[in-house]
C-alpha positions in Angstrom: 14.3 5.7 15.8 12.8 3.0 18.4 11.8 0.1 18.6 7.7 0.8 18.7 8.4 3.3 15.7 9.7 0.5 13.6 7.6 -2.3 15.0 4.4 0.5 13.9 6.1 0.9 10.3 5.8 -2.8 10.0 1.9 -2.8 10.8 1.4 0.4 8.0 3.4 -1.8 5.6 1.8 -5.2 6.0 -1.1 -3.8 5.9 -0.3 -1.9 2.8 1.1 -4.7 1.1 -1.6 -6.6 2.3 -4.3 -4.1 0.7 -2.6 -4.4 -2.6 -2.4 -8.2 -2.9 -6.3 -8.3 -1.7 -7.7 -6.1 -4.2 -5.2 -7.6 -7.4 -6.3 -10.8 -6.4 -10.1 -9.7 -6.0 -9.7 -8.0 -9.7 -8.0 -11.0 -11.0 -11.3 -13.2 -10.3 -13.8 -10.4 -11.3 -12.1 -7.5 -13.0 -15.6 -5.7 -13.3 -18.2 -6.8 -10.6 -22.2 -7.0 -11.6 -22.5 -5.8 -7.6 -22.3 -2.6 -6.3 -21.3 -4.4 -3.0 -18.0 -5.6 -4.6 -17.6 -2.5 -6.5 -17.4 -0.2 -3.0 -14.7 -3.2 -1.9 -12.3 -2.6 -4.4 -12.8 1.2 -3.7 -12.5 1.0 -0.2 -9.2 -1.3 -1.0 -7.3 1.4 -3.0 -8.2 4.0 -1.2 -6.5 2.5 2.0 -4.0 1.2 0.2 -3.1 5.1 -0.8 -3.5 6.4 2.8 -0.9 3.6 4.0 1.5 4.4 1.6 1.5 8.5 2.2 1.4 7.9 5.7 5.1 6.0 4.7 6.2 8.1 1.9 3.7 11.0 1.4 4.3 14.1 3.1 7.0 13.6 6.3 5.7 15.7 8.8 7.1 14.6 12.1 4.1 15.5 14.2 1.9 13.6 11.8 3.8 11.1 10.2 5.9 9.7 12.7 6.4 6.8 10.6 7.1 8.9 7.3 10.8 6.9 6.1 12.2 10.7 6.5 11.7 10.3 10.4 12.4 6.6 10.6 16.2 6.9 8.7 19.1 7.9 9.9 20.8 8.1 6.7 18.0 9.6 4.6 20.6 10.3 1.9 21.6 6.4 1.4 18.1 5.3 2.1 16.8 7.2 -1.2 19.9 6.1 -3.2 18.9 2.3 -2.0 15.4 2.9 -2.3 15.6 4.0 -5.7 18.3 2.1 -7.1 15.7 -1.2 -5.7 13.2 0.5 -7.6 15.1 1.0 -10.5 14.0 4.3 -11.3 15.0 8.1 -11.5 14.0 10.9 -8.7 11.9 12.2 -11.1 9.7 8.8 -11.8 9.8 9.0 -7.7 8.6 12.4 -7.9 5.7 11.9 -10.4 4.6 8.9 -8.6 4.5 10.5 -5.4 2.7 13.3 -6.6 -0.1 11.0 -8.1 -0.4 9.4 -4.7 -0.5 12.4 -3.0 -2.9 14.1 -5.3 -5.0 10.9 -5.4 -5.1 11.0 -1.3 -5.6 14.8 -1.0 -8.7 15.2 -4.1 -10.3 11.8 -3.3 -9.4 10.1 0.0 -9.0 12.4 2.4 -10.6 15.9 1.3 -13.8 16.3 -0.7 -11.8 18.5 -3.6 -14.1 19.4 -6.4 -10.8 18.9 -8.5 -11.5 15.1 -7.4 -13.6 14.3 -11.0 -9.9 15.2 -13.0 -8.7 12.2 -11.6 -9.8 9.4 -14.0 -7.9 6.2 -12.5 -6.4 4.7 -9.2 -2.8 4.9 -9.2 -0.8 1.7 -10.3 0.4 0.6 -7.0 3.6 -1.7 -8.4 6.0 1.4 -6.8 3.8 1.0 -3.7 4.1 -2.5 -3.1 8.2 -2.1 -4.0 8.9 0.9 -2.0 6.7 -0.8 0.9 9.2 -3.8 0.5 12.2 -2.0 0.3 11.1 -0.3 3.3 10.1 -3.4 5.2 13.5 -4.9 5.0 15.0 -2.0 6.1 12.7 -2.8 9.4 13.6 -5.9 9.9 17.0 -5.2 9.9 16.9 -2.7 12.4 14.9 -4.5 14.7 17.2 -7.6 14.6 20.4 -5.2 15.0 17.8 -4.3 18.7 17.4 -7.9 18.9 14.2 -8.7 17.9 12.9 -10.6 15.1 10.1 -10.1 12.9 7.0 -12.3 11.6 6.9 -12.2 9.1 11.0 -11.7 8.8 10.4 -11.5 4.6 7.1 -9.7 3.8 7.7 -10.8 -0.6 7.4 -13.9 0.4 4.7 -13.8 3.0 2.6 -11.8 0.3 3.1 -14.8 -2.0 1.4 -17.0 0.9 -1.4 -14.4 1.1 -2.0 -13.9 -1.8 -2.5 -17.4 -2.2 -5.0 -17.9 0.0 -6.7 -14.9 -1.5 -7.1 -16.3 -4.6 -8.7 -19.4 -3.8 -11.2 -17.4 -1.2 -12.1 -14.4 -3.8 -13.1 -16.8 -6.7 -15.2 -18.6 -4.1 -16.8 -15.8 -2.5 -17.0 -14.0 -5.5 -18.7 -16.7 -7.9 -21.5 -17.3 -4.3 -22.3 -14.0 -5.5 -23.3 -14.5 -8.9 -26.9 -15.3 -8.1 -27.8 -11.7 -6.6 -28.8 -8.9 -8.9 -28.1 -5.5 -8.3 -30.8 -3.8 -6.4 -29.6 -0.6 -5.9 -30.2 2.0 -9.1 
């Protein structure tokens, strides 16, 4: 593990977590948007919110996930048993989850599978945002044990901040929009 390894995890998992808050917060003001233009939004929001995450916890090819937990950890053993334990769940919840991300990224995101119309929902991402986290703090710690600190050193609480501030903007942005009518049928 170095230091531009870790410092890149951070990126994928702000940006994760960051993808999350946006598009709960985005639901929260309009669950179901009269606007095709919001409606691809949302879409677009899960969507990179499940790339993010497998690119962290999906498959852990070295070559192509360099920042895959599996090639990050030294101690992959304790890592999972933390990880877990955090998450307060089983290997087996872990498993399924994974597998619905994974499926979800593989059918829908990344690949044009013709399997892709089985898939009825987005995944919940309350595991993502968790594992992304558990996962951040594990960052930070290694980075401060290389002597460099973090911003933001505590991403839960920096996701309340954001989250904040996406609130207030969505119900503004979102209620300018009322006036349009869809145009596109």
């Amino acid at each position: 593990m170095d230091r531009k390894q870790l410092l890149d995890a951070a990126d994928v998992l702000t940006t994760l977590v960051r993808n999350i808050h946006l598009r709960r917060e985005l639901s929260a003001a309009r669950p179901d948007p009269h606007l095709a233009f919001w409606r691809l939004i949302y879409d677009d929001l899960s969507d990179i919110t499940v790339l993010e995450w497998c690119k962290l916890f999906g498959s852990d090819d070295d070559e192509h996930q360099p920042l895959h937990w599996k090639n990050v950890v030294s101690d992959q053993i304790q890592f999972r048993a933390a990880l877990f334990s955090r998450l307060r769940i089983y290997e087996s919840k872990w498993r399924s989850y994974w597998s619905e991300m994974k499926r979800y990224r593989d059918q829908s995101v990344a690949h044009h599978d013709i399997r892709r119309s089985e898939i009825k929902n987005y995944p919940k991402f309350d595991l993502a945002l968790e594992s992304a986290y558990f996962y951040y703090e594990f960052v930070v710690d290694q980075l401060r044990k290389m002597g460099t600190d973090l911003k933001p050193s505590d991403l839960r609480e920096y996701s309340k901040s954001f989250s904040a501030q996406c609130r207030e903007i969505a119900r503004a942005v979102i209620n300018a929009t009322d006036k349009f009518e869809e145009k596109l049928y």
